[in-house]
N, CA, C and O of each residue as an XYZ file, in Angstrom:
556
protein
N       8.433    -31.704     62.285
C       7.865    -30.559     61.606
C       7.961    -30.804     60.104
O       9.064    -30.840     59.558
N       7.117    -30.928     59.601
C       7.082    -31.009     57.951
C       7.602    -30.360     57.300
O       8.045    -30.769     56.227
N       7.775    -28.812     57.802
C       8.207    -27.560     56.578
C       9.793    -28.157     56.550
O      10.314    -27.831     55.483
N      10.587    -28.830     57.293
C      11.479    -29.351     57.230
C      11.917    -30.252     56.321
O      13.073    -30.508     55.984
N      10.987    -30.667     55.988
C      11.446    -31.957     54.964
C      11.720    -31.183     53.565
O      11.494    -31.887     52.581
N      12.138    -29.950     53.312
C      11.673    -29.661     51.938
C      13.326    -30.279     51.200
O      14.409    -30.374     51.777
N      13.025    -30.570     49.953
C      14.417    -31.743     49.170
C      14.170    -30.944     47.963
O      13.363    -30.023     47.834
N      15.228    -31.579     46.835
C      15.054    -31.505     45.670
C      13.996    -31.836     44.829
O      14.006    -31.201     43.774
N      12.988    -32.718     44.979
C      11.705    -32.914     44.937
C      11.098    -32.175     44.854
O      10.552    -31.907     43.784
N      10.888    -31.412     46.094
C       9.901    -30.551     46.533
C      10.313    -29.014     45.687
O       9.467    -28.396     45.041
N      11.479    -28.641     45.805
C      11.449    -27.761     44.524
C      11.261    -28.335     43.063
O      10.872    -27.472     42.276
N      11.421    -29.435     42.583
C      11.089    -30.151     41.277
C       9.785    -29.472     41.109
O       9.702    -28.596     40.248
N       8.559    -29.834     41.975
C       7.408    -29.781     41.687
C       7.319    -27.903     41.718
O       6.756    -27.100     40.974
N       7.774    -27.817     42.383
C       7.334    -26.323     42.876
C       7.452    -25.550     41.164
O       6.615    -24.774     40.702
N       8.897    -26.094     40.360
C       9.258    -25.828     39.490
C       8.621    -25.952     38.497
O       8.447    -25.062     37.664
N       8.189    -27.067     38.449
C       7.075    -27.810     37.231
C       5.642    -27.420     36.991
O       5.069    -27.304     35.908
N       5.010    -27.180     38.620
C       3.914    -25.708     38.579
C       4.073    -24.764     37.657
O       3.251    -24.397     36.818
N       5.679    -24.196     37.924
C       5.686    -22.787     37.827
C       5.418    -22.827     36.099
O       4.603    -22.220     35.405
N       6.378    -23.723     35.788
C       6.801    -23.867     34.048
C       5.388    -24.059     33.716
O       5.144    -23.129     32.948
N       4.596    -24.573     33.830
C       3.451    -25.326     33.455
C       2.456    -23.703     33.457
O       1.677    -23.305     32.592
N       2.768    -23.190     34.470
C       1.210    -21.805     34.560
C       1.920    -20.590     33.306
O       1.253    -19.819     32.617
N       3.552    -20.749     33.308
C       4.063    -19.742     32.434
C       3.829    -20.170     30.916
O       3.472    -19.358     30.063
N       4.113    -21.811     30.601
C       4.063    -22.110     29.322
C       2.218    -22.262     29.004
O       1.995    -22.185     27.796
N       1.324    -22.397     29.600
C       0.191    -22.434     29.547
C      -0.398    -20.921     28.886
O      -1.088    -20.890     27.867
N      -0.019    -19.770     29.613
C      -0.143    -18.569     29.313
C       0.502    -18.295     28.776
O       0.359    -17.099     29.033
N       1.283    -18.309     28.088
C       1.910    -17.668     26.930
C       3.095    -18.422     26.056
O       4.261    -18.379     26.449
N       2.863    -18.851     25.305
C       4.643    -19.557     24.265
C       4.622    -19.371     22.834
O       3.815    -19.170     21.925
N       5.374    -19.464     22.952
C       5.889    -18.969     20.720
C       4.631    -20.486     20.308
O       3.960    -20.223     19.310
N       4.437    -21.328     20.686
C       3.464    -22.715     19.855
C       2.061    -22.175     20.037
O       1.573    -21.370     20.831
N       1.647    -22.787     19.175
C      -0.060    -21.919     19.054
C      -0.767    -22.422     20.164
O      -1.838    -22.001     20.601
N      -0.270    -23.100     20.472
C      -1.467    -23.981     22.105
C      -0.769    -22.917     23.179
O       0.411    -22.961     23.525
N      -1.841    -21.874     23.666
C      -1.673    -21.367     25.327
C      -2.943    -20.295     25.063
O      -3.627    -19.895     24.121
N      -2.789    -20.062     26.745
C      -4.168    -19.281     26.799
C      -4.342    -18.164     25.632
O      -5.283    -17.951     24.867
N      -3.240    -17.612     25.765
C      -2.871    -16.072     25.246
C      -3.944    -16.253     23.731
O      -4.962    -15.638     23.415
N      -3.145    -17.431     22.986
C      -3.375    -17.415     21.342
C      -5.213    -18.115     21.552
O      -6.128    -17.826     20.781
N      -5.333    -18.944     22.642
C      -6.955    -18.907     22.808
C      -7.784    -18.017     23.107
O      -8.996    -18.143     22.937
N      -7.158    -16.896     23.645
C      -8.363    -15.852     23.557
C      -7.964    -14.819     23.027
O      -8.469    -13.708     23.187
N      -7.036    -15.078     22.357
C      -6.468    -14.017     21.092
C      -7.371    -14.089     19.504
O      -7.710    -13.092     18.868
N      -7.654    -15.654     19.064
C      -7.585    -16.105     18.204
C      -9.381    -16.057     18.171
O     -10.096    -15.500     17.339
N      -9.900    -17.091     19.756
C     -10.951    -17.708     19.415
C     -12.387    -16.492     19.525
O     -13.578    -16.645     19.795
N     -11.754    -15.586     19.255
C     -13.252    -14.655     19.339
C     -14.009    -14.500     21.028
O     -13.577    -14.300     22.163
N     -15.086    -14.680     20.522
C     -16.117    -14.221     21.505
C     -16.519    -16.024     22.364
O     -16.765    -16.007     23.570
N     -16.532    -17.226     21.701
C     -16.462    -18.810     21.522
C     -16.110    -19.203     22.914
O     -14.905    -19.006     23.070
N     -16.677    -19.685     24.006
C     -16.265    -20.606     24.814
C     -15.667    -18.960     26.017
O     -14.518    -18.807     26.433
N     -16.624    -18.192     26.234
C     -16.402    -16.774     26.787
C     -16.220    -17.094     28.446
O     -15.483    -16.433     29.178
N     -16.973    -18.144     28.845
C     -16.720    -18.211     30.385
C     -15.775    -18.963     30.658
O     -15.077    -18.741     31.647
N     -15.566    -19.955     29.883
C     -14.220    -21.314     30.275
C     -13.034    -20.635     30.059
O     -11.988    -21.117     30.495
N     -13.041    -19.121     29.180
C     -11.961    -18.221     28.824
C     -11.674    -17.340     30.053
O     -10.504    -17.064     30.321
N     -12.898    -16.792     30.969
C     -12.580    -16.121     31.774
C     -12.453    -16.826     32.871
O     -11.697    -16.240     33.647
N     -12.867    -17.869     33.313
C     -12.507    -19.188     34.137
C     -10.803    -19.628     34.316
O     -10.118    -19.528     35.334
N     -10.485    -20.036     33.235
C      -9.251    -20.299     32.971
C      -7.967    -19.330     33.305
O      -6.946    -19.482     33.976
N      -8.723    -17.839     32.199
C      -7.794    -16.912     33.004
C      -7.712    -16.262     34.603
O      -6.746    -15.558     34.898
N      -8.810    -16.554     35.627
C      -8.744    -16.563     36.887
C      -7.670    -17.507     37.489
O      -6.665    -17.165     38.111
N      -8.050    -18.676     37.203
C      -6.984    -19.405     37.922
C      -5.532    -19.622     37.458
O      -4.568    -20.130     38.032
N      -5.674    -19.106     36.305
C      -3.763    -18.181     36.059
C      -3.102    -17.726     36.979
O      -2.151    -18.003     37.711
N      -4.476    -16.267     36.590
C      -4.474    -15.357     37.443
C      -3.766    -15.273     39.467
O      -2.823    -14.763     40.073
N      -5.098    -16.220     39.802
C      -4.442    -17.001     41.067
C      -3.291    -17.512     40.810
O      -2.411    -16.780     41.263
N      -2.877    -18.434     40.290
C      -1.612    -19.210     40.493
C      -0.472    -17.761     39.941
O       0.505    -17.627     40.678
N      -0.530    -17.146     39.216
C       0.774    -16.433     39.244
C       0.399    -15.123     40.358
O       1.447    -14.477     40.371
N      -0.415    -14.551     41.127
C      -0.273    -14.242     42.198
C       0.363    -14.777     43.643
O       1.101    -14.238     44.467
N      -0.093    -15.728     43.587
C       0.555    -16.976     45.095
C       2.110    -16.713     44.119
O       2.736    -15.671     44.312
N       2.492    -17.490     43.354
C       3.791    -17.654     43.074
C       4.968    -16.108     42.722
O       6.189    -15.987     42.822
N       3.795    -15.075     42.265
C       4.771    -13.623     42.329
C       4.642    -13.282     43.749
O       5.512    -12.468     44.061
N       4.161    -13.485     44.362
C       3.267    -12.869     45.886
C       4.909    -13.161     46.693
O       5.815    -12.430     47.093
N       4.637    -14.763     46.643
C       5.562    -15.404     47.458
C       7.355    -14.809     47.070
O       8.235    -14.613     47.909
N       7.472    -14.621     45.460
C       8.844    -14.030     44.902
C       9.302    -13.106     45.784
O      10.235    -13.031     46.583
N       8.153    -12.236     45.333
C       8.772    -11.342     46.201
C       9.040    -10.692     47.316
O       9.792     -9.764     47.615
N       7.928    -11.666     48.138
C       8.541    -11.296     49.781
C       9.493    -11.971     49.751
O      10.386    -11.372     50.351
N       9.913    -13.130     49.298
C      11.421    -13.699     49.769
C      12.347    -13.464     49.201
O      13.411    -13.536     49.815
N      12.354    -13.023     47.574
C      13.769    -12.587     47.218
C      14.033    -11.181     47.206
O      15.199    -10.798     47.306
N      12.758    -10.078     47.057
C      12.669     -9.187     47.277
C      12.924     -8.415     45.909
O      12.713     -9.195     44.981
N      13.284     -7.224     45.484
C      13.362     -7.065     44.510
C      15.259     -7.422     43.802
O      15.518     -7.756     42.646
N      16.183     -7.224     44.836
C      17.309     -7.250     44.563
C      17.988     -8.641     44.282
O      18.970     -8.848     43.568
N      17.069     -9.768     45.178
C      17.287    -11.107     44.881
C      16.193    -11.435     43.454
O      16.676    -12.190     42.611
N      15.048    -10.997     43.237
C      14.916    -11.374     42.156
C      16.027    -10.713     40.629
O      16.302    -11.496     39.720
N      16.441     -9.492     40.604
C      17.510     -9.096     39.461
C      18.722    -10.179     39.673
O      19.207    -10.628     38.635
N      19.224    -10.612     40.843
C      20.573    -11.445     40.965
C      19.800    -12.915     40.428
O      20.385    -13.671     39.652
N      18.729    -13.140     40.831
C      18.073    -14.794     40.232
C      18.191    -14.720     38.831
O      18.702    -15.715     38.315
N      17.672    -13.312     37.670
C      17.767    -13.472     36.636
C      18.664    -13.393     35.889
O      18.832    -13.979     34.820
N      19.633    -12.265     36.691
C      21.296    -12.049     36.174
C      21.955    -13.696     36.362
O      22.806    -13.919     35.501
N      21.759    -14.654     37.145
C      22.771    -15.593     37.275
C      21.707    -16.120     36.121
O      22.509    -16.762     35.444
N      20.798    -16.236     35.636
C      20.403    -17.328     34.827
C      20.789    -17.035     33.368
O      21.268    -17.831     32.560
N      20.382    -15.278     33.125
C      21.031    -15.119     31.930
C      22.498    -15.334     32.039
O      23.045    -16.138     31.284
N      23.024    -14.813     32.734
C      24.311    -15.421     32.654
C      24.798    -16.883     31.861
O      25.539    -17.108     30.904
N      24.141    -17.574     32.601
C      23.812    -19.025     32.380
C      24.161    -19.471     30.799
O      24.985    -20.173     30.213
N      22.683    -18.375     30.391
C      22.401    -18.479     29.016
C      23.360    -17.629     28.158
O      23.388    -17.773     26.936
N      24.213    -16.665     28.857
C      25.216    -16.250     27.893
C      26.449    -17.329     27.792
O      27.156    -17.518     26.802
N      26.521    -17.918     28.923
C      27.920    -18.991     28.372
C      27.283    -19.980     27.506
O      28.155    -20.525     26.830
N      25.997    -20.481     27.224
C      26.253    -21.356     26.289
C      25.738    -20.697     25.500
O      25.029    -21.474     24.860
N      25.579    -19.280     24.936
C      25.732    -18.100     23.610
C      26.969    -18.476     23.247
O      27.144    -19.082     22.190
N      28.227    -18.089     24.278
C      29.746    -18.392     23.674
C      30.005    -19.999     23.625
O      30.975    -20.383     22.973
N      29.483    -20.606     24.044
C      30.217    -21.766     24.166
C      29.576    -22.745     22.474
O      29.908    -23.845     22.033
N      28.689    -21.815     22.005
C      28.132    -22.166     20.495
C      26.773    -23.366     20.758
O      26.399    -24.171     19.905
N      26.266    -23.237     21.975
C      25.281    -24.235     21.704
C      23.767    -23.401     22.105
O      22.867    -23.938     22.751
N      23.731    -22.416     21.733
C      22.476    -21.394     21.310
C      22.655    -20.282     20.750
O      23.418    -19.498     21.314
N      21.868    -19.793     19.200
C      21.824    -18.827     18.824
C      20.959    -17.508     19.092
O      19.778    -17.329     18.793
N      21.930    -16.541     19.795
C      20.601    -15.275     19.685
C      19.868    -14.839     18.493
O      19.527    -13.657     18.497
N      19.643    -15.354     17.757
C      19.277    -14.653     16.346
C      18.180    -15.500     16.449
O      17.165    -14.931     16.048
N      17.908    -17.099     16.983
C      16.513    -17.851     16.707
C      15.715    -16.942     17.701
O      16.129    -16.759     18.845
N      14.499    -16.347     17.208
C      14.022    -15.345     18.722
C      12.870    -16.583     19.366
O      12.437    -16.506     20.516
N      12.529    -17.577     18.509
C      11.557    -18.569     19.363
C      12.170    -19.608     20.067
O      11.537    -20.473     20.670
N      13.466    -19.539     20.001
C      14.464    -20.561     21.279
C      14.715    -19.313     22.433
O      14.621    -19.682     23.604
N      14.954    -18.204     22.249
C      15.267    -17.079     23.044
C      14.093    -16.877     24.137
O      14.138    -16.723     25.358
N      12.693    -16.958     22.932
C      11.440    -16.736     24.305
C      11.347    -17.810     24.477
O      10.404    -17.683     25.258
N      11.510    -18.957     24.439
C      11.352    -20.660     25.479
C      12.472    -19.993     26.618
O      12.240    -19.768     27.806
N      13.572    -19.788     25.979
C      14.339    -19.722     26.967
C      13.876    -18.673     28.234
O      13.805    -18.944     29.432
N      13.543    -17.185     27.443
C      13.239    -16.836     28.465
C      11.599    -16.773     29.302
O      11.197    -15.843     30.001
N      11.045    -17.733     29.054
C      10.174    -18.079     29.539
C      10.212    -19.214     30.781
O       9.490    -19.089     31.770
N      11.078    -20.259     30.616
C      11.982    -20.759     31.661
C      12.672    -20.204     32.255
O      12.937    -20.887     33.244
N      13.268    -19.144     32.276
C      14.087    -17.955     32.848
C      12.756    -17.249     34.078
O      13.155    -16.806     35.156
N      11.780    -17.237     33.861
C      10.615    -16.208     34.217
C      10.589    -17.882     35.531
O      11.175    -17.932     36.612
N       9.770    -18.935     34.932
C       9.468    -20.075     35.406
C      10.385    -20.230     36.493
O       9.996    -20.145     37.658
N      11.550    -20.447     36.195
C      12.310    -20.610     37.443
C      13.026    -19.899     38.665
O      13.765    -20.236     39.591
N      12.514    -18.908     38.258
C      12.817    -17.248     39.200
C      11.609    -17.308     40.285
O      11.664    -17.015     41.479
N      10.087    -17.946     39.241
C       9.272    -17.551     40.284
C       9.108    -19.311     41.082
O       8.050    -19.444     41.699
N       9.787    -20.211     41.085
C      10.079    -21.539     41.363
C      11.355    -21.289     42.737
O      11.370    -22.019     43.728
N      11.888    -20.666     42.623
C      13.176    -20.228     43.651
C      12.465    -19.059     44.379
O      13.173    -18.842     45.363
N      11.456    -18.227     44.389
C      10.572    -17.921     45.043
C      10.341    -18.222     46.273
O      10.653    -17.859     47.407
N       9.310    -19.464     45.403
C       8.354    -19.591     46.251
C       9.274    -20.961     47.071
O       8.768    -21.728     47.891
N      10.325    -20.988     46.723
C      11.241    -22.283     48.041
C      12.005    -21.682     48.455
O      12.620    -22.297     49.326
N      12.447    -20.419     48.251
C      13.412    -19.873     48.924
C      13.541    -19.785     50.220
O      14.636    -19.746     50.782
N      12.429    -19.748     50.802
C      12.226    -19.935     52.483
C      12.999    -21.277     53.092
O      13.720    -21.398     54.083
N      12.513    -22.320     52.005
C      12.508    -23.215     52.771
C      14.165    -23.792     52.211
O      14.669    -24.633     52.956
N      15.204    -23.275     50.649
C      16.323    -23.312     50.672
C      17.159    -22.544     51.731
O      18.142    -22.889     52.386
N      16.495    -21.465     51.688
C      17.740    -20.287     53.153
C      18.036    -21.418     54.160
O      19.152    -21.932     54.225
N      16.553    -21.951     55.286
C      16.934    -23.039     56.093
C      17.384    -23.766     55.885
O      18.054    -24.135     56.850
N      17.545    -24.718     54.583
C      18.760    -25.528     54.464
C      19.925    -25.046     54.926
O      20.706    -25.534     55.743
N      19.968    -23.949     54.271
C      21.743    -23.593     53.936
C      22.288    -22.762     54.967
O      23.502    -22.646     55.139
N      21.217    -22.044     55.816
C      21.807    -21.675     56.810
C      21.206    -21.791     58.218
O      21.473    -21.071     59.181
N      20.466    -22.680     58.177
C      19.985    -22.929     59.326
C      18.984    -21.627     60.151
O      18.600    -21.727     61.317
N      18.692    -20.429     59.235
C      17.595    -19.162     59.548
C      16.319    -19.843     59.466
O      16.148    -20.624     58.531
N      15.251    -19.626     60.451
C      14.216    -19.899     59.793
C      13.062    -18.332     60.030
O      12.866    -17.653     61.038
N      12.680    -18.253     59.081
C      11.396    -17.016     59.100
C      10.529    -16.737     60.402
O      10.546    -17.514     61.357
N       9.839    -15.678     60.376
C       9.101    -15.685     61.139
C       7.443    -16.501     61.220
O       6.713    -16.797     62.166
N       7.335    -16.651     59.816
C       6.372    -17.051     59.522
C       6.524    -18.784     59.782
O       5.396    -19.215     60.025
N       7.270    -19.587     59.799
C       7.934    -21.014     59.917
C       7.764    -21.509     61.640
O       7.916    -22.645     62.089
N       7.388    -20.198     62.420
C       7.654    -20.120     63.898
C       6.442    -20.325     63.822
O       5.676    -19.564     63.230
N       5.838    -22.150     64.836
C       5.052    -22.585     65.041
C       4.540    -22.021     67.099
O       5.052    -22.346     68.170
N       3.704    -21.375     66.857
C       3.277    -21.378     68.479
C       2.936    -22.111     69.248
O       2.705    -21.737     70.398
């Protein structure tokens, strides 16, 4: 059964999607959709609404999937352990809250990898505990 094989890999990519559709649509650097159809006027009107469809799609499949599997209470514990994360190295002196364009990278990877543990969460639970979904149940 294939859905079996899922590794560290396979969340890598899942991850690298995710980062890629979040930093695409929106980042503090002038390159993303946001500042292209913020900036560029009326200019290049269908490749603008083109582009933002298949955002669109991709952060539906990837919120879609969030939240049937972590639900709403596993997604607050996904972001609480990450800020967390990001508060020990607040104390530990190797990030300042005061830069606010390291804060939104950060929490833009924060967003990225919430909806990355998502959409594998199905297939981490079966690792770790040997559950598999209903949906995983081949007839």
């Amino acid at each position: 059964m294939a859905a079996t094989r899922f590794s560290w890999g396979n969340f890598l990519i899942r991850w690298v999607v995710a980062v890629l559709a979040v930093m695409v649509t929106f980042n503090p650097a002038p390159w993303s959709y946001y500042q292209w159809v913020m900036n560029g006027g009326e200019d290049q009107l269908a490749l603008k609404v083109l582009a933002g469809i298949v955002l669109l799609i991709l952060f539906v499949i990837y919120l879609r999937a969030t939240w049937n599997s972590l639900g709403p209470l596993g997604m607050i514990l996904a972001v609480a352990f990450l800020a967390a994360c990001v508060f020990g190295l607040v104390e530990l002196g190797l990030l300042d809250l005061a830069d606010s364009v390291v804060m939104t990278w950060i929490a833009l990877f924060i967003i990225a990898t919430v909806m990355a543990i998502g959409i594998s969460w199905s297939h981490i639970r079966r690792r770790v505990s040997g559950q598999v979904d209903v949906d995983d149940v081949e007839m």
